[in-house]
N, C-alpha and C positions, 0 to 999 in steps of 0.2 A: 334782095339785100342779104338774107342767109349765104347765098354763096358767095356774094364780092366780100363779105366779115370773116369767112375763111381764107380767100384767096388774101387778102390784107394785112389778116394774120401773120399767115403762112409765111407772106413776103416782107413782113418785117413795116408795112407800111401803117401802124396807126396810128401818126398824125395825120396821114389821110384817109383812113376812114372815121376818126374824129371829125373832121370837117364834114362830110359825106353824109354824117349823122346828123350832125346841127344844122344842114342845111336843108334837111327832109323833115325837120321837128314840127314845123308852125304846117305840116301839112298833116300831121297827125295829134299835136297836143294842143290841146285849149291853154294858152300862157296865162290868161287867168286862174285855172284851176288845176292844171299840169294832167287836167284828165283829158278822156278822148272827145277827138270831135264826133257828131252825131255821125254811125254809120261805121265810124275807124274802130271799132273798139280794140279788134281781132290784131290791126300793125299796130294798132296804140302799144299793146302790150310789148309786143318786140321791140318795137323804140326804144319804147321805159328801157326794158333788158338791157338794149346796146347803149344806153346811157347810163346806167346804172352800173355794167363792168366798163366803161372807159372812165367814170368816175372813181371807180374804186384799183383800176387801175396807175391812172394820176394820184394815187391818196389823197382826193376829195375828199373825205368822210361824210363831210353835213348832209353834202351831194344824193349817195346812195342812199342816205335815209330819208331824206324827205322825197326823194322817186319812190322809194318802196310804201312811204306810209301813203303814199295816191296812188299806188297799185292797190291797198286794201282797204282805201276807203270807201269802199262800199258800191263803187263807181262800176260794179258788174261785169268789169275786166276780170279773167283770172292773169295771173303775172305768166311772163314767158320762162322759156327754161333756156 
């Protein structure tokens, strides 16, 4: 996923690696609690990430904040970079 998020980039394409994103989510986030599934924690965090800057790139606002306060709730992920 790290390389197709630059190739994506690169090429100008992020409404489709928006989609690309949300369609890999419910395989790594619990939508109940937006934390990891048991075992994910390690892509939970890079998820978070790549949803956290496509939201902040849409100027989402509410978006990136409530991702990030479930990166540090406690949930034993550290956040990606």
């Amino acid at each position: 996923m790290q390389g197709l998020r630059l190739l994506y980039d690169h090429t100008g394409r992020r409404a489709e690696w928006a989609r690309l994103v949300e369609e890999i989510v419910p395989d790594f986030i619990d939508p109940a609690t937006e934390g990891p599934l048991p075992g994910r924690e390690e892509a939970w965090s890079l998820v978070t990430d790549y949803r956290i800057r496509l939201a902040g790139e849409a100027r989402q606002w509410p978006r990136p904040s409530a991702c990030k306060r479930s990166v540090w709730s406690g949930s034993g992920a550290r956040p990606g970079r």
